[in-house]
C-alpha positions in Angstrom: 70.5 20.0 184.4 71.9 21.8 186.9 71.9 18.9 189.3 73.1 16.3 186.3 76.1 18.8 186.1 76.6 19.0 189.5 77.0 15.3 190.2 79.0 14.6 187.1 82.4 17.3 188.7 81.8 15.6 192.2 82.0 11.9 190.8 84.8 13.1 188.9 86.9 14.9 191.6 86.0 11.7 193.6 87.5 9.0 191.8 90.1 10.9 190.1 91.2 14.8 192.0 91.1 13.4 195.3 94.7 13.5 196.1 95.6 16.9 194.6 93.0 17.9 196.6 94.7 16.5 199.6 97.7 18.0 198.5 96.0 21.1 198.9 94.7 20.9 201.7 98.2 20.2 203.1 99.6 23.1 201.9 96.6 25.3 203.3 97.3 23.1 206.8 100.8 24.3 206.9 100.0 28.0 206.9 98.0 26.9 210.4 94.6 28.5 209.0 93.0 25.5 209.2 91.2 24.7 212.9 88.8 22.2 212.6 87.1 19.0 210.4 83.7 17.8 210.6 82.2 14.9 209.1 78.3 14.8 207.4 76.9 12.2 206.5 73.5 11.4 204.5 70.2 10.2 206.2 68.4 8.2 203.6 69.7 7.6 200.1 67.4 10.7 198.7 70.6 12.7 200.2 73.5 11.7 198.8 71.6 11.1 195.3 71.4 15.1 195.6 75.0 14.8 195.0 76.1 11.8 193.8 74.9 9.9 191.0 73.7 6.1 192.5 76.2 4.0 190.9 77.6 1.5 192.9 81.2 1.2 192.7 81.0 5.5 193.8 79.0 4.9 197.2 80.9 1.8 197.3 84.1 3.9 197.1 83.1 6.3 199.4 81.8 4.0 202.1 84.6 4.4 205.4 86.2 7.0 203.3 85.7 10.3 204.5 86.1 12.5 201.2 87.0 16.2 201.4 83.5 18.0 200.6 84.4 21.9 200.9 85.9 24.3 203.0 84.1 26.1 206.5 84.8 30.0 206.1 85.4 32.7 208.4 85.1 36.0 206.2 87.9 35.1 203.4 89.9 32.6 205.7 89.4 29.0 205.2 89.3 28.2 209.3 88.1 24.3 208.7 87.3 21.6 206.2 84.0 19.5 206.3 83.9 15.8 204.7 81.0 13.5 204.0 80.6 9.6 203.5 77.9 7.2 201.5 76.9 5.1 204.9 73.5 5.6 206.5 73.4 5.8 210.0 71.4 2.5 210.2 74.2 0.8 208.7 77.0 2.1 210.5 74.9 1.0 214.1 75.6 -2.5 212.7 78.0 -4.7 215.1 79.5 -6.4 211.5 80.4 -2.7 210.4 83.3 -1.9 213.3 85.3 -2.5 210.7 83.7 0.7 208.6 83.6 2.2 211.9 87.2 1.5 212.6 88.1 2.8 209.4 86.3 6.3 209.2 87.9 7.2 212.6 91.4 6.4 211.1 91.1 8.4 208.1 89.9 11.0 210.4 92.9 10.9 212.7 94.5 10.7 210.0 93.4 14.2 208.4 93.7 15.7 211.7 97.7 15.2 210.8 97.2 16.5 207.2 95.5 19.5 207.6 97.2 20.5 211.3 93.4 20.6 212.7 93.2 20.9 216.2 89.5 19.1 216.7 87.3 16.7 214.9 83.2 17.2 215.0 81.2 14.3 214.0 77.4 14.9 212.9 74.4 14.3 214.6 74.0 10.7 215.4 77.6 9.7 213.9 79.2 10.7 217.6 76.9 8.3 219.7 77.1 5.2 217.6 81.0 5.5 217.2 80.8 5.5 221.0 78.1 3.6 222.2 78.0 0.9 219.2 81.3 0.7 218.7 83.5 1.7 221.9 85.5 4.7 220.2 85.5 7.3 222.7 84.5 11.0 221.5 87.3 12.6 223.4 89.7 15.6 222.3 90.3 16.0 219.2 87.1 14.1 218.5 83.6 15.8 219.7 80.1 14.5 219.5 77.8 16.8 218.0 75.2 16.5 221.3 76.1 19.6 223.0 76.0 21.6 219.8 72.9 20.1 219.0 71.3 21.4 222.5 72.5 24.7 222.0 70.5 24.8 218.8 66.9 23.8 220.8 68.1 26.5 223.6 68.9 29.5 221.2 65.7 28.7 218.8 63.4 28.4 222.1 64.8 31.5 223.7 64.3 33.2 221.0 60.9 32.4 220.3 60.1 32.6 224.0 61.1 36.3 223.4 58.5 36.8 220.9 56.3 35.9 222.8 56.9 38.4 225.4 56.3 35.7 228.3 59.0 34.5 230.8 60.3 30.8 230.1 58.4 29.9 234.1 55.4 30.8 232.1 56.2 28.3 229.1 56.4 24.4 228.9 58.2 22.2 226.8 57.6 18.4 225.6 60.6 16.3 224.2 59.8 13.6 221.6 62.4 11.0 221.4 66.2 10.4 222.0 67.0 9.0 224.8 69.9 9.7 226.7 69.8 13.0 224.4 66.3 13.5 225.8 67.4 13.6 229.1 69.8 16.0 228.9 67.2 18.6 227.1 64.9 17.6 229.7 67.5 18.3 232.7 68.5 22.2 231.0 65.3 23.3 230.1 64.1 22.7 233.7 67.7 24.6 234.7 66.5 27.3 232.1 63.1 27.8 234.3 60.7 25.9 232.1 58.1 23.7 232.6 59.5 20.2 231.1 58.4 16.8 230.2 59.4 14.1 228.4 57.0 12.1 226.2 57.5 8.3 226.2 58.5 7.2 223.0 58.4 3.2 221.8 60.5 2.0 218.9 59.1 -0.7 217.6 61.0 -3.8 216.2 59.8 -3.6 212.5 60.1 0.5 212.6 58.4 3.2 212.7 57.5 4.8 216.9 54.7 4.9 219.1 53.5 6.9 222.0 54.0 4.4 224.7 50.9 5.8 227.4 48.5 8.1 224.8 46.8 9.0 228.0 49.7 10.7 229.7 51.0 11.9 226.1 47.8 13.6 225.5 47.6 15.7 229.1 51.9 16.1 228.1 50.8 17.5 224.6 47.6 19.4 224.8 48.4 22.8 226.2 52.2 22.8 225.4 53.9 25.7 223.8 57.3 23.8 222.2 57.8 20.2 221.2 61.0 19.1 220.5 61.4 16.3 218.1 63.9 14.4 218.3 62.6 11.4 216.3 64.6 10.5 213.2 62.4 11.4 210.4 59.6 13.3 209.7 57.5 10.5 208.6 58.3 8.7 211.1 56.6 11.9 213.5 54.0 12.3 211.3 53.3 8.3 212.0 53.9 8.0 215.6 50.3 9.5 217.0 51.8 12.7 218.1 50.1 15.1 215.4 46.5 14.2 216.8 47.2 15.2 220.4 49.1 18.7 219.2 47.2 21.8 219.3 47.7 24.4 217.0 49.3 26.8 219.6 52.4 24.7 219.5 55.5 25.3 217.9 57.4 22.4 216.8 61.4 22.5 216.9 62.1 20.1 214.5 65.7 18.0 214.4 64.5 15.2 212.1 65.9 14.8 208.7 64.2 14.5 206.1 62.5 17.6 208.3 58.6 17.3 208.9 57.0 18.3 206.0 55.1 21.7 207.7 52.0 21.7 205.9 51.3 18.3 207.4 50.7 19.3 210.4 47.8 21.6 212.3 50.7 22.9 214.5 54.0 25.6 213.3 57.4 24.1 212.5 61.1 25.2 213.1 64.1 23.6 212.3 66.2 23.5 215.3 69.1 22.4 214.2 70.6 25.2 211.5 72.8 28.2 213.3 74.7 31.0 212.0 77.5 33.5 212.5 78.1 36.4 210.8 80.7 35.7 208.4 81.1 32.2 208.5 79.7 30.0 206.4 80.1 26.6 204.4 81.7 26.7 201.0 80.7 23.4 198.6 77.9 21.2 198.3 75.7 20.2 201.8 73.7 17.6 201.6 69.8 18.1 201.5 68.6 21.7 201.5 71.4 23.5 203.8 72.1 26.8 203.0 75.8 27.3 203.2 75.4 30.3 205.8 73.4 28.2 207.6 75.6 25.0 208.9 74.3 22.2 211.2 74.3 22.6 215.3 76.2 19.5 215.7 79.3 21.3 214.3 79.2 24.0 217.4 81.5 21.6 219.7 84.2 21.0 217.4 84.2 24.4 216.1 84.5 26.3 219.7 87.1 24.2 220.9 89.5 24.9 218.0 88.5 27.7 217.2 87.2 29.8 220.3 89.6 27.5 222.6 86.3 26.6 224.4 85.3 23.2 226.1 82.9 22.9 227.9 81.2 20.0 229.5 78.2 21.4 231.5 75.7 22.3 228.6 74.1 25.6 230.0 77.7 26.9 230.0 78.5 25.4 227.0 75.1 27.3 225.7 76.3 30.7 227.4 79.6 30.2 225.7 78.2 30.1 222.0 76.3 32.9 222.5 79.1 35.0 223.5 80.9 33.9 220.4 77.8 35.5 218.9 76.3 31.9 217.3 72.9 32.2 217.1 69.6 30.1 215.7 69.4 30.7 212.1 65.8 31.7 212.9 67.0 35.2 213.5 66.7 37.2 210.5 69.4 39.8 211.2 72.5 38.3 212.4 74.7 39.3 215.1 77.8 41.4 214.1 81.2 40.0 214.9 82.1 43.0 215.6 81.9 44.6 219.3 82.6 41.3 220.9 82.7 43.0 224.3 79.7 44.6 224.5 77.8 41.3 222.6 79.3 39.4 225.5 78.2 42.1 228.6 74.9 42.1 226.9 74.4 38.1 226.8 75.8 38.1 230.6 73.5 40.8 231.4 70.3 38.9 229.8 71.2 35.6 231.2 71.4 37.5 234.7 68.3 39.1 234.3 66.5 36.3 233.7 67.7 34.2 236.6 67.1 36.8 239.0 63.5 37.0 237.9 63.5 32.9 237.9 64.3 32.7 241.8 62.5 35.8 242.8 59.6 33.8 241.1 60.3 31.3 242.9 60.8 32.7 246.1 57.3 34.6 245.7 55.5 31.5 244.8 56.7 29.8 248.3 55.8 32.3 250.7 52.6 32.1 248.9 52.1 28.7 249.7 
């Protein structure tokens, strides 16, 4: 009922509150409180039917319209606005979809004007296709959600690295998936001091993924401590081979949504791609099973630059940075206070030291031992 209720207001507001609400939001844009946008979008249709009822002419509607979803808060303040849209992923990579393309990015610019927002984050894989399918550049005020997305992996492994109470020379990590996106978790994990390699993944023309040498996977898999999926869906892990080489030592860091369903597997599962800060949180309806404290990594890029004044383009800086502004796995069950932000900093700069001086002096000590 609750759910019923739910989608009946938002189809509503849709077709007929839209504008007021604009009008509102260009009032709120005047006061300047507002620093950032950033646009969600649903994986599968099992998403936006959590919200929306599936009647045509609404997701038709909504398709290349970005529609005001809720507001992102910092305490009381409204600091940014995040919007959603009806098109899957799959559809948008489509080369006879620029137009769609073309025309979320406009009403986006155009919002930027509206609101008096200084940056623009798009969601997970929104930012690459805009750019790499489609040639729109993800420069300022626009930000892929890649770095953010990183940052999420990094702050969830070190802090499960930490409860562990081993150094990260004395972990390994394997990465499942995402090409170019693989790489880069690949290149800072080995700058973090961990062992790193990254599993060959083949996409096969009539869907679905396979390990591409099982051999190689297998010696990759068998002893590792983290996996990090970056595959699209859970099923489509659960399908690829992967689970039958996992041990049960592994943790998973899981950025696939729909998420792996964890009882599926012999092997623990974390979602790696939820943050938090204290006080700031998402206020409306998120798509799948977000909790509004809890607001998707992808956002961190967007939301530093405007509202931190923070861009960075090496990642492991852009990782230190975060943490400083005290955003943290979700993972964590007491969250960092705002508060202090002086000694949060010293302390992350302290930690970060620490660790690299025990990196090289491990390193040091290993060749003289040779």
């Amino acid at each position: 009922m609750k759910q019923v209720l739910r989608k009946l207001i938002i189809s509503v507001y849709v077709l007929f509150f839209s504008y007021p609400v604009w009008g509102l939001i260009w009032l709120v844009g005047r006061t300047g409180l507002i620093k950032t946008l950033f646009l969600m979008y649903p994986t599968d249709k099992r998403e936006y039917n959590d919200i929306l009822p599936d009647i045509r002419c609404i997701i038709n509607f909504m398709s290349g319209r970005p529609t005001p979803a809720g507001f992102i808060f910092e305490g009381w303040k409204p600091v940014g606005l995040y919007f959603c849209i009806t098109d899957l992923p799959q559809d948008l990579m489509k080369k006879k979809n620029r137009h769609i393309a073309e025309k979320i990015v406009r009403r986006m610019k155009w919002a930027l004007k509206v609101s008096g927002a200084k940056s623009c984050g798009f969601a997970g894989q929104l930012g690459p296709i805009l750019e790499r399918r489609h040639g729109i550049a993800m420069e300022p005020p626009f930000f892929s959600g890649l770095q953010g997305t990183i940052f999420g992996a990094d702050n969830t492994i070190s802090y499960l690295t930490r409860q562990t109470g081993k150094n990260p020379w004395e972990l390994s990590v394997a990465i499942l998936g995402g090409g170019d996106l693989g790489a880069m978790f690949h290149e800072h994990f080995l700058a973090r001091g961990y062992t790193a390699d990254i599993v060959k993944m083949t996409f096969k023309r009539r869907g679905g993924v396979q390990i591409t040498t099982p051999e190689e996977a297998r010696q990759q898999l068998e002893d590792v401590d983290f996996v990090i999926n970056l595959l699209p869906t859970g099923d489509v892990f659960l399908n690829s081979g992967v689970t039958d080489l996992l041990s049960s030592q592994a943790t998973v860091v899981d950025f696939a949504r729909p998420q792996i369903p964890s009882e599926s597997i012999n092997a623990t599962v974390v979602m790696g791609n939820r943050i938090q800060r204290r006080g700031m949180r998402f206020g409306g309806a998120l798509p799948g099973d977000w909790e509004q404290t809890k607001f998707p990594a992808c956002s961190l890029s967007s939301i530093l630059a405007a509202n931190f004044d923070i861009v960075e383009q090496n990642v492991t800086q852009f990782c230190d940075a975060a943490r400083q502004c005290a955003f943290e796995t979700a993972l964590i069950p007491v969250q960092q206070p705002t508060q202090g932000a002086f000694a949060a900093k010293l302390k992350t700069v302290g930690s970060t030291l620490l660790d690299e001086c025990m990196y090289y002096f491990h390193n040091t000590r290993k060749q003289f031992t040779l």
